[in-house]
C-alpha positions in Angstrom: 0.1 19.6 -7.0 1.0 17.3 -9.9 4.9 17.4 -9.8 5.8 14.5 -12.0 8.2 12.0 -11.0 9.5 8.7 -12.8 8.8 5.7 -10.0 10.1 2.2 -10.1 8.0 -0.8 -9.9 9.2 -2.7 -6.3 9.7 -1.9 -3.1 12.5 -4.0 -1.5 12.2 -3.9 2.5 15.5 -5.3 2.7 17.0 -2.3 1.6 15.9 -1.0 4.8 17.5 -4.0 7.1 14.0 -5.4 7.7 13.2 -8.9 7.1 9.7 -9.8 5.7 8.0 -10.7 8.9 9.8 -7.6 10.4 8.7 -5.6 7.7 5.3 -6.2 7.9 1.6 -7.6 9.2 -0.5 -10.4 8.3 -2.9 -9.8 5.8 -5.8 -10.5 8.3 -7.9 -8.5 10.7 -9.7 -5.4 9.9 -7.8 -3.8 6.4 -4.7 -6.2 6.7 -2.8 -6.7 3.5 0.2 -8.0 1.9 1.9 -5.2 0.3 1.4 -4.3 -3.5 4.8 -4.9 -5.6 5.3 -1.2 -6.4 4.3 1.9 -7.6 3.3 0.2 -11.3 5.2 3.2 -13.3 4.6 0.8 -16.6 1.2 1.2 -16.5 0.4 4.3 -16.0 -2.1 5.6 -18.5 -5.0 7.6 -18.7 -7.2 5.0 -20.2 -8.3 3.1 -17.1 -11.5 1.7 -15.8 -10.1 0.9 -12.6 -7.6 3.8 -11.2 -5.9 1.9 -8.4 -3.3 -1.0 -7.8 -4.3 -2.7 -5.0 -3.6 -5.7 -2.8 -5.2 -9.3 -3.2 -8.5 -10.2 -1.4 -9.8 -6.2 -1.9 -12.3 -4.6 -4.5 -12.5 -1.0 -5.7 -15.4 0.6 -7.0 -16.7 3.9 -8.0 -19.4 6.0 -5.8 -19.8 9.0 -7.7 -17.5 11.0 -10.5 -18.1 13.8 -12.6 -20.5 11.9 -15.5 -23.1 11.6 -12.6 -22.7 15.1 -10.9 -20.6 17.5 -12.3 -20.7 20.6 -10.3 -18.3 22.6 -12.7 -18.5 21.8 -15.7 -16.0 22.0 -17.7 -13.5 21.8 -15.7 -12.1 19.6 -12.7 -14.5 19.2 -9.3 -11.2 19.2 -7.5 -12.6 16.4 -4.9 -10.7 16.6 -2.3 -11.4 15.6 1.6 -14.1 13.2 3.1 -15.7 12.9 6.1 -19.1 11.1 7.2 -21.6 12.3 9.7 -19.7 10.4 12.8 -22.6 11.0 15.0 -26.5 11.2 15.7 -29.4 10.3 13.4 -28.2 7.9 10.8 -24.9 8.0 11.8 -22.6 7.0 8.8 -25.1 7.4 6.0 -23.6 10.5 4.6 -20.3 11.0 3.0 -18.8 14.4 2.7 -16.6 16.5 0.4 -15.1 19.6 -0.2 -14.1 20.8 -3.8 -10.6 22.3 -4.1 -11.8 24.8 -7.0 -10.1 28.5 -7.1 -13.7 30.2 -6.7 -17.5 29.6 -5.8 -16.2 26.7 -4.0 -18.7 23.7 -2.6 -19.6 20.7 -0.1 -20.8 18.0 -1.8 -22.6 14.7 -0.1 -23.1 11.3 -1.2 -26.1 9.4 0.2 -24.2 5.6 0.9 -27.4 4.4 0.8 -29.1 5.3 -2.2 -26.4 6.9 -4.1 -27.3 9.8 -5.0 -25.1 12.9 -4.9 -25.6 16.7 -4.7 -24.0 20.2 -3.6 -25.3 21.5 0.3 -23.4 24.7 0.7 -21.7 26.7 -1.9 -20.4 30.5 -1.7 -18.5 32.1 -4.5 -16.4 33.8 -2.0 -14.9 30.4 -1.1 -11.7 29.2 -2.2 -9.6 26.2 -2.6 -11.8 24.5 0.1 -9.6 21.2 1.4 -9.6 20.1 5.2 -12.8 18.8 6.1 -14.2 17.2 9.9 -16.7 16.3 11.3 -16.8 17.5 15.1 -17.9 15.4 17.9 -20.7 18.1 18.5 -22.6 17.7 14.9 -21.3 20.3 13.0 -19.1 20.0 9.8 -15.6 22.1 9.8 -14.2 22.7 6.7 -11.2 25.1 5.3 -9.7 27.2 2.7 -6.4 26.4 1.8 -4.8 29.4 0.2 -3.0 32.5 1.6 -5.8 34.1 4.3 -7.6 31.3 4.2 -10.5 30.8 6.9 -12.2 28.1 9.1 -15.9 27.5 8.3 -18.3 25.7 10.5 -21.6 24.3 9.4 -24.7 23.8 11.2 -26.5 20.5 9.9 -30.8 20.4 10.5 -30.7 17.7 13.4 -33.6 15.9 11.3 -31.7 16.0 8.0 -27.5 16.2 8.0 -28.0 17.1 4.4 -29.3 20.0 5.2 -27.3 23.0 5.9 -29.0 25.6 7.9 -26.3 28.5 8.9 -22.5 28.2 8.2 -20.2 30.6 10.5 -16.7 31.7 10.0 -14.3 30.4 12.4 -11.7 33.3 12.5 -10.4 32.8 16.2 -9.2 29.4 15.1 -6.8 31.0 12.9 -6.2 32.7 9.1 -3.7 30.9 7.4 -3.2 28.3 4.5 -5.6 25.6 6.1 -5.9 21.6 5.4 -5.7 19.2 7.9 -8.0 19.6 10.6 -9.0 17.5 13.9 -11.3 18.1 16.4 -11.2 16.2 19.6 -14.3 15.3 22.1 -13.3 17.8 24.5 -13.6 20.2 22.1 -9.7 21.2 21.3 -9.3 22.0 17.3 -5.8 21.4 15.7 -5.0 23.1 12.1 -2.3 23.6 10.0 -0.2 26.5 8.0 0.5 24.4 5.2 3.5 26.4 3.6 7.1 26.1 3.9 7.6 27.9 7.2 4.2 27.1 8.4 3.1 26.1 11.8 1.0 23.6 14.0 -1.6 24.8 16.0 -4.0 23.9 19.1 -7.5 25.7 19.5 -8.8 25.5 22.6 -12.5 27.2 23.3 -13.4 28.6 26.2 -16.9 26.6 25.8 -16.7 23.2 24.0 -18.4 23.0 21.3 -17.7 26.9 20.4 -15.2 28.2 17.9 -16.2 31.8 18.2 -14.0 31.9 21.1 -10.9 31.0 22.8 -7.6 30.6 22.8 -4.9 29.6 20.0 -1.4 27.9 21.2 1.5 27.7 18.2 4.0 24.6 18.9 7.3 25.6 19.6 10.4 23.0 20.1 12.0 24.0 23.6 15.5 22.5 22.3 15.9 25.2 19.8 16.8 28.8 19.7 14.8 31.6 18.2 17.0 31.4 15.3 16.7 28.0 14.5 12.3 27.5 14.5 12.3 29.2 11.4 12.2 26.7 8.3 15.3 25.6 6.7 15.3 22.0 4.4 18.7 21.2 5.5 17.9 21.3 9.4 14.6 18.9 9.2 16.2 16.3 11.1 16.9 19.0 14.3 13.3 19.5 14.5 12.6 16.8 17.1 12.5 16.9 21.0 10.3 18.2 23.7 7.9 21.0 22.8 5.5 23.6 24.0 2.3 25.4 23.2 2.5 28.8 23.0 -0.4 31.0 23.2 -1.0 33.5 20.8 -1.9 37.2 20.5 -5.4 36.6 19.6 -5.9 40.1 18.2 -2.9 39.1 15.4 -4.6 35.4 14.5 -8.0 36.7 13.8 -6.1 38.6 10.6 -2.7 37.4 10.1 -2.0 33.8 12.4 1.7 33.2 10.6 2.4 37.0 11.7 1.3 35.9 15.1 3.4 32.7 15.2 6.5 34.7 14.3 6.3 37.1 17.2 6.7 34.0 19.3 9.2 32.3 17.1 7.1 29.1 16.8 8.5 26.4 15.5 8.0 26.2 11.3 7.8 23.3 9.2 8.2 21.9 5.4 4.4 22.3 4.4 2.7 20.8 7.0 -0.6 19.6 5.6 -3.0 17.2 7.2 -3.6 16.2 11.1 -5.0 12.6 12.7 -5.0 12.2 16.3 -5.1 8.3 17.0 -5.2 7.9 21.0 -2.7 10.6 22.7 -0.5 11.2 19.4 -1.0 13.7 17.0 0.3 13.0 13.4 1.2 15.6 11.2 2.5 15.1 7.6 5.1 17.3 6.6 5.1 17.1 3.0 8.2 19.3 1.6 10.4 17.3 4.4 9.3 13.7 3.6 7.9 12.8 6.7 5.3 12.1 9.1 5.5 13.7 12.4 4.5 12.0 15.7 3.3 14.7 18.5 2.8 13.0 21.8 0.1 15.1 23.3 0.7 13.4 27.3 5.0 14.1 26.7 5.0 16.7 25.0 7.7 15.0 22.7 8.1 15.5 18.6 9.4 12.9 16.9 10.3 11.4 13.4 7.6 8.5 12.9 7.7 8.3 9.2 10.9 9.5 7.5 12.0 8.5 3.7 15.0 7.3 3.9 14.9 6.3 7.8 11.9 3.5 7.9 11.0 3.9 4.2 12.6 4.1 1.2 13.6 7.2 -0.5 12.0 7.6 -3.8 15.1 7.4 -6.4 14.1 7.8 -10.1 17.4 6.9 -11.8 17.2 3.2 -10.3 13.6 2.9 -10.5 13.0 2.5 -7.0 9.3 3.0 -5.3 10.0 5.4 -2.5 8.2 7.8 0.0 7.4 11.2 -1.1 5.6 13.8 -0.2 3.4 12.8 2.5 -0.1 14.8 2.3 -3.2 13.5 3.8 -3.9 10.8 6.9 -6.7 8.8 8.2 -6.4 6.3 11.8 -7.1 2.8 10.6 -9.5 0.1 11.8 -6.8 -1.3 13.7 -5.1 1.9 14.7 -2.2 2.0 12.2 -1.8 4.9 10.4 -2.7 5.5 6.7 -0.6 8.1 4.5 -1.4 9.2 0.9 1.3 11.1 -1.1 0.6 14.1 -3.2 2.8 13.5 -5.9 2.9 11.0 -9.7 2.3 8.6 -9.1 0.6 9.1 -5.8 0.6 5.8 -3.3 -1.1 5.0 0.0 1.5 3.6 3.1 0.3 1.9 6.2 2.7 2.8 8.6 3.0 0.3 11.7 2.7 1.0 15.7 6.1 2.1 17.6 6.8 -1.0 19.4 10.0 0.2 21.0 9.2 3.3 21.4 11.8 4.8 19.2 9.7 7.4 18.2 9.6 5.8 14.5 7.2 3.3 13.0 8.4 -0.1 13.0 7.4 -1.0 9.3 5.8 1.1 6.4 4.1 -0.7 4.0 2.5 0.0 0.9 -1.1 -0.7 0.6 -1.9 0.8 -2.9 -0.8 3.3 -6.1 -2.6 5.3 -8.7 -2.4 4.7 -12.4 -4.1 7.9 -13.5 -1.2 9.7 -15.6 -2.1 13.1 -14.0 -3.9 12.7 -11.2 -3.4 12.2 -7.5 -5.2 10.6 -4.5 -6.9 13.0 -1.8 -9.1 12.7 1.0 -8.5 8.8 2.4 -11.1 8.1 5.5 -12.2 5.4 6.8 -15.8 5.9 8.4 -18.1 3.5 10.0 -17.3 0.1 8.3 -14.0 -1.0 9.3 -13.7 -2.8 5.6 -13.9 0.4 3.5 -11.8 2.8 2.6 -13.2 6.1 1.4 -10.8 7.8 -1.3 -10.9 10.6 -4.2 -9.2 10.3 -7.7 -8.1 14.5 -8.1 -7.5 16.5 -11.2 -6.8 13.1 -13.6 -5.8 13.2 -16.8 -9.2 10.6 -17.9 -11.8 12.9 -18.3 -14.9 13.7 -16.2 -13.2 11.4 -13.9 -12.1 13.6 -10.9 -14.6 11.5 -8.3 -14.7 9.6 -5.3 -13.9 5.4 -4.8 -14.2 2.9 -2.1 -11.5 0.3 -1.3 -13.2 -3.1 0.3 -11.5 -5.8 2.2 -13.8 -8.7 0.3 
């Protein structure tokens, strides 16, 4: 989206009762930093050369935009997620991306290794294609996110992941508005409905490794009546508590999943849009509610773990205050912290600390970095095999021919 909203220049942790040390980690390790002043509102402009403010001791440089492969030209390439071939032959070599375009949409890979860049699967049936994973069993999952929008799988020649030999549509893992997607090594999927009422789902195959059957569960919160699951902005902070899955009628979610998550009266959220699983917690970012989600998957306990307004600051234009707002896409850390890009002007990156007290809520929120593009927004943050880099896209900018992708290195 590119909803336009006048941000301040600091970010004061104090306003939030935390002391610096409190507020914070030391800029060492794997991707540790000292926080970036503030969203730099000033200098916005669409006249950069670099696109990001980032923190001291890191670099940022450019792997491929649309003046060395334009796949549409014309118009935007819509770069949105990325993903790198996780496992088997030349593990890591291989970056992937989907392009969020309205038709004839496309995965695109960058060789880290050479450079080069081209388009491995394109359909003009696709549309709006966003979430992107790849699965601990090879393949690469990636999603439409628009209203009846399907799961694909692609199969990758096991000599060549560059390669795509077949690409199968997913439907038992559900129709709906897909983005964020995760797939665990036992073979469990989570997805997303990302609209306002949408829901969070879990796949689980009866074969690992096979989408083409099995079971989808809707999450509903067991503290809530009927009534009360459906979505309503004013009764965000109610959505917390123990939960269930809830299975599905699987003869609904093959054509209409949201129709199917009604007729249990699962639990519906503000936009839900990307999912990261970091050890037994799965994150969801809830974008229309300003916040971050924390699912324990051993519990079965929602929680609040990054709220604006609770542990970050609420985004206030009129006092020209950095804030928090609307949370979009996620990626685990080196370290394990969790990394949260907004989808908003002008869009930042937060590094939200661990739960130490087990409150439910991160102990700090810090932010890592901000976009001066006047129009555009940052998508698709992953980190893949080297802990030091951060994989990142520059979306829809204002600069032209610049909608591409950029790393983030810890010198």
């Amino acid at each position: 989206m590119r909803t336009r909203i006048l941000v301040g220049a600091t970010i004061c942790a104090t306003a939030l009762g935390l002391t610096p040390a409190a507020a914070g980690y030391a800029a060492n390790g794997p991707m540790g930093f000292d926080p970036i002043d503030g969203t730099p509102y000033a200098e916005a402009t669409a006249a950069w050369t670099e696109p990001f403010v980032i923190p001291e001791g890191y670099t940022q440089q450019l792997l491929v935009d649309e003046t060395t492969l334009d796949i549409y030209g014309g118009v935007d390439d819509l770069t949105d997620m990325n993903t790198v071939n996780e496992t088997g032959p030349k593990a890591g070599r291989y970056l992937y991306r989907t392009h969020e375009v309205g038709t004839n949409g496309s995965v695109s890979v960058i060789d880290l290794q050479t450079g080069e860049a081209k388009v491995i699967a394109q359909d003009l049936g696709w549309r709006r294609l966003d979430g992107l994973r790849w699965t601990p069993w090879g393949t690469l999952l990636f999603a439409e996110e628009t209203s009846r929008g399907r799961l694909f799988e692609a199969f990758l020649d096991p000599k060549d992941p560059t390669t795509v030999i077949k690409v199968e549509t997913r439907t038992e893992v559900g129709i709906m508005r897909h983005e964020g997607i995760e797939a665990l090594a036992d073979g469990t999927v989570f997805v997303i409905d990302e609209l306002n009422g949408g829901s969070i789902y879990k796949f689980v195959p009866t074969t690992r490794g096979d989408l083409s059957d099995g079971q989808l569960y809707a999450l509903k919160l067991t503290g809530l009546a009927d009534a009360a699951q459906t979505w309503n902005s004013a009764t965000v902070n109610a959505k917390v508590g123990a939960f269930e899955w809830v299975a599905l009628n699987m003869d609904q979610v093959v054509v209409d999943t949201d129709a199917a998550a009604n007729a249990v009266a699962a639990t519906e959220f503000g936009r839900p849009e990307d999912v990261e699983v970091i050890g037994s917690i799965l994150y969801v970012a809830n974008t229309t509610e300003d916040r971050v989600v924390a699912i324990d998957l051993n519990s079965n306990v929602l929680s609040s773990f990054v709220q604006a307004g609770n542990n970050v600051p609420l985004e206030n234009a009129a006092a020209g205050v950095t804030g928090f707002n609307n949370p979009d896409n996620l990626a685990q850390g080196p370290d394990g912290r969790l990394w949260i890009v907004e989808d908003n002007y002008l869009s930042d990156i937060w590094v939200a600390g661990r739960d130490t007290d087990h409150d439910g809520a991160a102990d700090s929120v810090e932010q890592f970095a901000s976009l001066k593009d006047t129009g555009a927004e940052i998508s698709g943050i992953y980190f893949g095999k080297d802990p030091k880099t951060l994989f990142l896209n520059v979306q829809h900018p204002d600069k032209a021919l610049a909608d591409g992708t950029w790393t983030i290195t810890q010198r």
